[in-house]
C-alpha positions as CSV (number, residue, x, y, z in Angstrom):
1,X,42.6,70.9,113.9
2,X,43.6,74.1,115.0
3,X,46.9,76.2,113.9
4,X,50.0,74.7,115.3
5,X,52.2,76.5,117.9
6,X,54.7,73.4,117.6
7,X,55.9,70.8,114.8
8,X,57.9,67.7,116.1
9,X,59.0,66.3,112.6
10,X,61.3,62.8,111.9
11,X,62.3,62.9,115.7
12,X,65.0,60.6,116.7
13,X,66.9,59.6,119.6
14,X,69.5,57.3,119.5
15,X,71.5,56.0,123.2
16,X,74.8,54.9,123.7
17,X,74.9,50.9,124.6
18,X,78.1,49.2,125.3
19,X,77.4,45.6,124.7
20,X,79.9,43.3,126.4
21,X,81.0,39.4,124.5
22,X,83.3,37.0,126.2
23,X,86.3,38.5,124.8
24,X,84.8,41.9,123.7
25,X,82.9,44.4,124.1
26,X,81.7,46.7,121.4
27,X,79.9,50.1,121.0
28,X,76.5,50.3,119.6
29,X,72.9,52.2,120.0
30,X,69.0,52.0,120.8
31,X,67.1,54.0,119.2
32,X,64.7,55.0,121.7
33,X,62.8,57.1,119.2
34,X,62.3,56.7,115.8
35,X,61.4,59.3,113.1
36,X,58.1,60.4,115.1
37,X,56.4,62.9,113.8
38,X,53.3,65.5,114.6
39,X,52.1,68.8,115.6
40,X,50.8,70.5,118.9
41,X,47.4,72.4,118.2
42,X,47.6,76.0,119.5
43,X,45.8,76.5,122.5
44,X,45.1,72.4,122.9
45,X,45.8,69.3,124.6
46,X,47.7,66.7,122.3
47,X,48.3,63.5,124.1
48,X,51.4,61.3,123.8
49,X,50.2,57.4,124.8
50,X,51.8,54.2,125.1
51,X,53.0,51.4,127.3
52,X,56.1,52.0,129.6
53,X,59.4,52.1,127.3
54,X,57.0,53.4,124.1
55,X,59.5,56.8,124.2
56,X,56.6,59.1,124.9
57,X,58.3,60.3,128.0
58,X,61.6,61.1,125.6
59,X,59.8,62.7,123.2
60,X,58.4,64.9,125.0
61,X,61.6,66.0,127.0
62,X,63.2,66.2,123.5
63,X,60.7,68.6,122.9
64,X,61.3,70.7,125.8
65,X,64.9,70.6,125.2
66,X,65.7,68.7,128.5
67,X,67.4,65.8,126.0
68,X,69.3,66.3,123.0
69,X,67.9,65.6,119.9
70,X,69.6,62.9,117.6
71,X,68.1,64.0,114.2
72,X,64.6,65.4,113.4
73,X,63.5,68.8,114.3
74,X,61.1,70.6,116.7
75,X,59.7,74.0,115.9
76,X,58.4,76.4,118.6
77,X,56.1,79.1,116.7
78,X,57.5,78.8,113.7
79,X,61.4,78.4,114.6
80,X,63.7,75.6,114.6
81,X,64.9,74.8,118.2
82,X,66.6,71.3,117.7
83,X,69.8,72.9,118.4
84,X,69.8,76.5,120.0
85,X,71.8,77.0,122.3
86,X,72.9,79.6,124.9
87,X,70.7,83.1,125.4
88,X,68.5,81.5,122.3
89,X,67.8,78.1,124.3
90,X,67.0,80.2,127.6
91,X,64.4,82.1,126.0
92,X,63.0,78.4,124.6
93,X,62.6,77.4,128.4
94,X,60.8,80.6,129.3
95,X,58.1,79.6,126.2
96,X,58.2,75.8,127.4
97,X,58.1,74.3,130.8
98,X,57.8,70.8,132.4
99,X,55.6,69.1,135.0
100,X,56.8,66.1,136.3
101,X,55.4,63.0,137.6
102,X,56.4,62.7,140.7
103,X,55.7,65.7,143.0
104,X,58.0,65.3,145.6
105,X,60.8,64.4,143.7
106,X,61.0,67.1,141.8
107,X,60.3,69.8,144.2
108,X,63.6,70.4,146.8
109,X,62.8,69.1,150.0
110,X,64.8,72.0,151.7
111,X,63.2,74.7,150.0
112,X,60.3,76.6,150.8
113,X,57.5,76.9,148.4
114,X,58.4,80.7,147.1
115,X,61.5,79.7,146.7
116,X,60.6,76.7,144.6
117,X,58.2,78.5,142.4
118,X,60.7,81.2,141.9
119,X,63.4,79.2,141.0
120,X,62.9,79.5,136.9
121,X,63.0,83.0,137.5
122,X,66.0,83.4,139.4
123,X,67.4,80.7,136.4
124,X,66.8,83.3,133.8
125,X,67.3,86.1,136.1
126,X,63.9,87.8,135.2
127,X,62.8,89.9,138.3
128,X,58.8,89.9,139.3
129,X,57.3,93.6,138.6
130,X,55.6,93.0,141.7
131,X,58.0,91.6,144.1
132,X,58.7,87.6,144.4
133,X,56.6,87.5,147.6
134,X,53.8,89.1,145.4
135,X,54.0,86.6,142.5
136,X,54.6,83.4,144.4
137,X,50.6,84.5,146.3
138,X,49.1,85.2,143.3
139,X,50.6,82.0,141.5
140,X,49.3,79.8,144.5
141,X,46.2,81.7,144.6
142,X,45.9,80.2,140.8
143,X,46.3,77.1,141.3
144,X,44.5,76.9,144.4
145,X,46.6,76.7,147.3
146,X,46.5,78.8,150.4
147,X,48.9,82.0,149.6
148,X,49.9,82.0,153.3
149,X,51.4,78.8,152.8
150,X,54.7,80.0,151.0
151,X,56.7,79.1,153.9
152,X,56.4,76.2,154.2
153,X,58.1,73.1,152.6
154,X,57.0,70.4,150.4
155,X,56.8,67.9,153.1
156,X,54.1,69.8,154.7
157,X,52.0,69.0,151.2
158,X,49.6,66.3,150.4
159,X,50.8,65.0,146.9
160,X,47.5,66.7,144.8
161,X,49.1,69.6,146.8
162,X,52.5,69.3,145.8
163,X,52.0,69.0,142.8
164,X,49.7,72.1,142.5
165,X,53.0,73.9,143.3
166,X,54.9,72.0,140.5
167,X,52.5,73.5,138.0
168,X,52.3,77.1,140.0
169,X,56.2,76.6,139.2
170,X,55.9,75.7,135.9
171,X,53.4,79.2,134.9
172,X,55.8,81.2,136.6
173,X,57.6,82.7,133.4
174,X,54.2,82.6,131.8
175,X,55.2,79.8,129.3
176,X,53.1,79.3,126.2
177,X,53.6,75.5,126.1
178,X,53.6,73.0,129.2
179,X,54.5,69.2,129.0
180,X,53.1,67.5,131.2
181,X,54.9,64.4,131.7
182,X,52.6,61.8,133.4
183,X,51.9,64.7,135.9
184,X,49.2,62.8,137.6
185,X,49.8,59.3,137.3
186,X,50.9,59.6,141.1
187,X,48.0,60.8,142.1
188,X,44.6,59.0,143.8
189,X,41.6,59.2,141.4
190,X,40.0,61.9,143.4
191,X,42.9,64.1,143.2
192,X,43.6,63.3,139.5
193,X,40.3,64.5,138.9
194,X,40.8,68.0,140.6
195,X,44.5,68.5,138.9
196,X,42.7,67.7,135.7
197,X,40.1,70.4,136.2
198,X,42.8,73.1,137.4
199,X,44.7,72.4,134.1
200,X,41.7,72.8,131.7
201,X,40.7,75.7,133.3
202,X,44.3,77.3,133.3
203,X,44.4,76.1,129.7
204,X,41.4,78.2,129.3
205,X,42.3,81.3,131.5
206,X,46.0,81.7,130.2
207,X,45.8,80.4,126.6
208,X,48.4,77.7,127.0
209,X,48.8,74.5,125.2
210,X,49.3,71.1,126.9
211,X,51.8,68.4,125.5
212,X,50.3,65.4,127.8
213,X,52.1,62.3,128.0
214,X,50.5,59.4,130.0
215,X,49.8,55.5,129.8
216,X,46.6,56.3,131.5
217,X,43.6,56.8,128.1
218,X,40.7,57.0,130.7
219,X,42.6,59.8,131.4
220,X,43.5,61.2,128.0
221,X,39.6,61.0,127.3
222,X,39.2,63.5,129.5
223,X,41.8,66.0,128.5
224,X,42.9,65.7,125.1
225,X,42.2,67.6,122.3
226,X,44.1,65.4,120.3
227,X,46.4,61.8,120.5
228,X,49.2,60.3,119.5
229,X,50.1,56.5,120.2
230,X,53.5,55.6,120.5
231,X,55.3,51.8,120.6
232,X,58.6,51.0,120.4
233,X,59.4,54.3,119.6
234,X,57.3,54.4,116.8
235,X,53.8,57.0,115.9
236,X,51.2,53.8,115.5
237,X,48.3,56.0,114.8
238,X,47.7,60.1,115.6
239,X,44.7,61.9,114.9
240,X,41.7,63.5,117.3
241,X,40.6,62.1,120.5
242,X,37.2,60.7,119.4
243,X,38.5,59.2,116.2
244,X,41.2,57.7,118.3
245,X,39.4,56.4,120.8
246,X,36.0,55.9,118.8
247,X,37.3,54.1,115.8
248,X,41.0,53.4,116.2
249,X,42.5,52.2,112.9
250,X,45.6,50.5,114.8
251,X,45.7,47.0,116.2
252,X,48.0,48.4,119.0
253,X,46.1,50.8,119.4
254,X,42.6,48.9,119.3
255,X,44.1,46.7,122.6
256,X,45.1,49.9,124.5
257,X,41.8,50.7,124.0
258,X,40.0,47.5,124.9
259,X,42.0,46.7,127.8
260,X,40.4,50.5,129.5
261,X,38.0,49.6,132.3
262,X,34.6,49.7,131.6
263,X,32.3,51.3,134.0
264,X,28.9,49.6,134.6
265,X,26.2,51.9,133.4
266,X,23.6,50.8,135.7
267,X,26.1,51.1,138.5
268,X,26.9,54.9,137.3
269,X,23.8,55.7,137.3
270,X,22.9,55.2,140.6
271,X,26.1,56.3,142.0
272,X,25.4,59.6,140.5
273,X,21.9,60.0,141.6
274,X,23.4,59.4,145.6
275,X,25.7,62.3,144.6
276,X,23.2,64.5,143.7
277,X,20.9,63.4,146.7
278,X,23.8,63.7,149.0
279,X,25.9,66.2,148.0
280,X,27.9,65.8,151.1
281,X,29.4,62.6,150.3
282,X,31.4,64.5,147.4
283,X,33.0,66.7,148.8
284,X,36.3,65.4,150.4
285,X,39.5,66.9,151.1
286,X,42.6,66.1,148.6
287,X,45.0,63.7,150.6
């Protein structure tokens, strides 16, 4: 494994529950995460997985200091940043940024795209060298959208699209660390495909490093440097992607793995060879 760029160690999150009796009610707490612990490999992909309610998804915004931390620490570089606040914890979200699951949602319906991928600069009040109008082209150019499209809103987008401009958004303060928090899960095959490509090769261009949570491994197999499985709010097993997913020492973890659908060789086979003999039949526009 590679040097670290961040160390999550004895992470815990614990919620407020108000359970309420017949002639009482009393305060108590779930503790949606529980002592986890592990490190992000600089310049790689470490994937968070589990089952819905695991606590991958509060991990990792514990991480990016969108949740409060209960105990534990996280350190950025070498630097605690469980509980900066203030000018320190802005210049934590210009290292770290987030992109969401759900494109639309977490793009502003009634702002246009530049304003939408400036928006974390106008947060930390950092003005573009270049101009915004500049930036936001160059950004969409990146990540592969038409730069003459700036105008328009998120509406106009198909959701691969949209959520192109979440992660042109996300690069825009040139973060060294991006979660990605089940970023395509909303996606169709086809376009999961293409926004997996565009953040390897953005990975590769800009140096970054990919916190990946999903409950999707077929997907994890094809991004991850490393993995972490998560239930209950517990680490079951961590270690690299092929000794994960190749000889998993974990029960839980063996049936995540076994319940992945298997492709039929034969059948793979051929469908490549049409690809390759039709090369047409590939190429289809993101929808």
């Amino acid at each position: 494994m590679s040097d670290s760029i961040m160390k999550v160690r004895d992470l815990t999150k614990d919620f407020p529950v108000r359970e309420e009796g017949r002639f009482f009610s009393r305060k108590s707490v779930f503790r949606a995460v529980d002592n986890v612990s592990f490190d992000v490999p600089a310049g790689g992909t470490l994937a968070i997985v589990g089952e819905s309610g695991s606590g991958k998804s509060t991990t990792a915004r514990m991480m990016a200091r969108l949740l409060d931390i209960s105990s534990g620490s996280v350190e950025l570089e070498g630097k605690d940043i469980t509980r900066v606040e203030g000018a320190d914890l802005h210049k934590v979200r210009q290292t770290i940024q987030v992109v969401f699951q759900d494109p639309y949602s977490s793009l502003n319906p009634r702002h246009t795209v530049e304003r939408i991928i400036m928006a974390p600069l106008d947060y930390q009040g950092v003005k573009p060298p270049k101009g915004r109008s500049t930036m936001v082209k160059e950004l969409m150019e990146r990540v592969g959208l038409d730069p003459n499209a700036s105008q328009r809103y998120p509406r106009q987008f198909s959701g691969g699209q949209a959520q192109r401009i979440g992660i042109a958004r996300a690069l825009a303060l040139k973060p060294k660390v991006v979660v990605c928090d089940e970023a395509v899960s909303a996606l169709d095959v086809s376009v999961q495909a293409r926004v997996i490509n565009l953040l390897k090769e953005l990975k590769q261009d800009l140096g970054l490093s990919y916190v990946f949570i999903a409950h999707d491994l077929a997907v994890v197999r094809q991004i991850a440097d490393d993995v972490v499985v998560m239930q209950r709010g517990q680490v079951k097993e961590a270690g690299p992607r092929d000794q994960i997913f190749d000889a998993p020492q974990d029960a839980y973890t063996q049936k995540l793995i076994a319940a992945v659908p298997k492709i039929d060789p034969e059948w793979e086979e051929r469908r490549q060879r049409y690809m390759q003999q039709h090369p047409l039949a590939a190429a289809t526009d993101e929808s």
